[in-house]
N, C-alpha and C positions, 0 to 999 in steps of 0.2 A: 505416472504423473498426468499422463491426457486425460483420464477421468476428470480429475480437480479443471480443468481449465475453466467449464461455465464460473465456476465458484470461485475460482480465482479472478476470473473477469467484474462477477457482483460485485465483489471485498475492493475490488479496485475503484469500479464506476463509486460505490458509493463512500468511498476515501474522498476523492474529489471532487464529490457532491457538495462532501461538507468542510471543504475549503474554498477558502475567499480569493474570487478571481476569476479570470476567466480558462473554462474546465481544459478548454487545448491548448493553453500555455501551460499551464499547469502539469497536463498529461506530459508536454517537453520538455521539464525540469524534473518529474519526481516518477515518471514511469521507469526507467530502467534499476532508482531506486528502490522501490515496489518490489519492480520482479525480483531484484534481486534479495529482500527482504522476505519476499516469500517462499522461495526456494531456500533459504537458510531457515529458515520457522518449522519449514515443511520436514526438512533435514532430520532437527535437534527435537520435533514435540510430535511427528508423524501425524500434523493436521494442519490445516489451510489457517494463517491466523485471521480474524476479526478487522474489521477495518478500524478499528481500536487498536489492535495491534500496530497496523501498518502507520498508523496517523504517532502512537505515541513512538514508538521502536525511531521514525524516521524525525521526527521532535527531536529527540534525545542523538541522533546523528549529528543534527544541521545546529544544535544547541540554542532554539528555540520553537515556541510551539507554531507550528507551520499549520495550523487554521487559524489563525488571525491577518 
C-alpha cells in the first residue's frame, strides 16, 4: 500500500480542491472519511479510486452532494 501514497495524497488534494470552503476545514471533516474510503476502494477494485470516486462514494454517505 506505500506505493499508492503520492496517488493517494493527489486523489485527495484534489477532492478538496474542488469543494467549497476553506481546504483546512474541510481536510478536518472529511480526511479520515477519504482515508477511510480509500482503503475500502483499494480493498474491493485493487486501485486507488478517482477523486470522483471519493467526492461521489462520500455524497452518497453524508446524503448530500458535499461540493456545494
Amino acid at each position: 500500500m506505500k506505493k499508492h501514497v503520492k496517488e493517494e495524497n493527489r486523489v485527495q488534494a484534489e477532492a478538496f480542491r474542488r469543494m467549497n470552503g476553506n481546504e483546512l476545514e474541510l481536510i478536518g471533516v472529511y480526511a479520515e472519511d477519504f482515508r477511510d474510503i480509500i482503503s475500502e476502494f483499494e480493498a474491493r477494485f485493487d486501485r486507488i479510486p478517482t477523486a470522483d470516486d471519493l467526492l461521489w462514494i462520500e455524497s452518497q454517505r453524508q446524503g448530500h452532494d458535499i461540493t456545494e
